[in-house]
N, C-alpha and C positions, 0 to 999 in steps of 0.2 A: 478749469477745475471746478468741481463737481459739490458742496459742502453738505454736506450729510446733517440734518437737524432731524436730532431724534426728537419725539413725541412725549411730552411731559405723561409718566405714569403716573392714574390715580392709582394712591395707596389704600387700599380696602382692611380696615381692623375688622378681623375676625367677628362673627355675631356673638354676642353672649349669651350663652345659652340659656341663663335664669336669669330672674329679677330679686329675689330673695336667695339673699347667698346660704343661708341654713338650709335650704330644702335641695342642696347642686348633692349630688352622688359623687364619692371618692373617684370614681370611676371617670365619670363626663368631665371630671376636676382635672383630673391625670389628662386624661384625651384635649383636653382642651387647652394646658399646659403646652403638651406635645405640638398643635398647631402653632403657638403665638413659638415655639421656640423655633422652627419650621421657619417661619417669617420673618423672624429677626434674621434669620442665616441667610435669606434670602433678600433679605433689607438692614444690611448692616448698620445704615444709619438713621434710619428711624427711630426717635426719640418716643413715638407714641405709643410703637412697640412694646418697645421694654417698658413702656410705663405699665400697659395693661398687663405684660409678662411678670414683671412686679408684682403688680395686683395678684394675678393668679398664684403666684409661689405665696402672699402671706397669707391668700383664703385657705390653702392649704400650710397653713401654720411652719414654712420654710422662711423664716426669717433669713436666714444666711446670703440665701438665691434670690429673695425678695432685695434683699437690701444689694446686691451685686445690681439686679437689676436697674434697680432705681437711680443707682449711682451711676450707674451707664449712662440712661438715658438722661441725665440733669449734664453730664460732660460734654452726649453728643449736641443737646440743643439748651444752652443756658439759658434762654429766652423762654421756656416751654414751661408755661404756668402750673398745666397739670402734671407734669413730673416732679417740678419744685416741690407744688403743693402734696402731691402723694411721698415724696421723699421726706416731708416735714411728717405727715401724717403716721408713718412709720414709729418714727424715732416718737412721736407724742404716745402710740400705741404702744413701745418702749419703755415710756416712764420717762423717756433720756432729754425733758423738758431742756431744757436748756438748750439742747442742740435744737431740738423742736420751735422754740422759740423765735432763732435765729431762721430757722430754715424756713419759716411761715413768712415771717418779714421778706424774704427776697422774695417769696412766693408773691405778697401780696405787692410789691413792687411790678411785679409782671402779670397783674391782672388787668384784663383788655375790657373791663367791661362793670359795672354793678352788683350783678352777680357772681361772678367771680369774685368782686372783692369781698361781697358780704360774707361767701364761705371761706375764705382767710380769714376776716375777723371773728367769724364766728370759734372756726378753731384756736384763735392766738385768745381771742378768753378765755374758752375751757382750761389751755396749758395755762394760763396766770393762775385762773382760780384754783390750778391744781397745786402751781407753788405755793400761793398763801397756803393751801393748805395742809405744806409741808409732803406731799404725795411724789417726789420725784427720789431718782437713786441720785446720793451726794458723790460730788465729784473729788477726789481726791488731790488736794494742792497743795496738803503739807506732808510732810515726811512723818514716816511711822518709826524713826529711829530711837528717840524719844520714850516713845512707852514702849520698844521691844527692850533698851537697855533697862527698863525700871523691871517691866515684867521678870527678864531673867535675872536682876540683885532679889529680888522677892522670891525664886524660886531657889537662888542661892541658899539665901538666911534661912528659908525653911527646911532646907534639905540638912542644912548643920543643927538647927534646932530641931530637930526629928532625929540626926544622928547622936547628939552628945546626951541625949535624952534619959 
């Protein structure tokens, strides 16, 4: 019996077509969308894919697809420094520091290298220096029950003090 060993595939990421993302055309933006998403479906499990598919949907201001993306790719390969880290990066372009915080830390756990780590830490400063200074959206962990029932006796008392008037 005969065993058939197939031939490890290189996996080729798409060229990018510019170096200055302000100067891409909506157009070569779309087109070039259209390939990496081509390549995902043709490399399902490709982590590095969707990292750059990622990339692409937030250059084109699709948070939604970016952020699907991103989280793809960090499920398919948790080990994969530049998905962690563009998945951190995300949520810091977010404001959602907090998550961002978190998600730079495992990034910078899985940097293979110096430079790698330096641009983790380079990011997990700017996100502190953005908390001190107060720059993130507050997470909500207390209940708003509280000032809806004060709010609505306040719109009671006025409504009788405006009617008996």
């Amino acid at each position: 019996m005969e065993l058939l060993v197939s031939q490890p595939t290189t996996l080729r990421l798409p060229p990018v077509p510019w170096r200055d993302p302000h100067t891409v055309s909506p157009t070569d933006l779309a087109r070039y969308i259209q390939q990496l998403e081509l390549a995902c479906e043709e490399n399902p499990g490709s982590a590095d894919l969707r990292t750059c598919l990622g990339m692409a949907h937030a250059m084109n201001y699709d948070v939604y697809q970016s952020m699907d993306a991103l989280e793809r790719a960090v499920a398919l390969d948790p080990e994969n420094f530049w998905a962690q880290l563009k998945y951190a990066e995300l949520h810091y372009r977010l404001r959602a520091l907090i998550v961002a915080e978190r998600e730079t830390l495992k990034a910078m756990d899985l940097a293979n290298n110096a430079w790698e780590l330096s641009l983790g830490r380079k990011m997990l400063q700017e996100i502190r220096r953005l908390m001190r200074d107060g720059t993130q959206k507050p997470e909500w962990t207390k209940s708003l029950k509280r000032p809806a029932i004060v709010l609505m006796g306040m719109m009671v008392v006025f409504s009788l003090m405006v009617a008996f008037r």
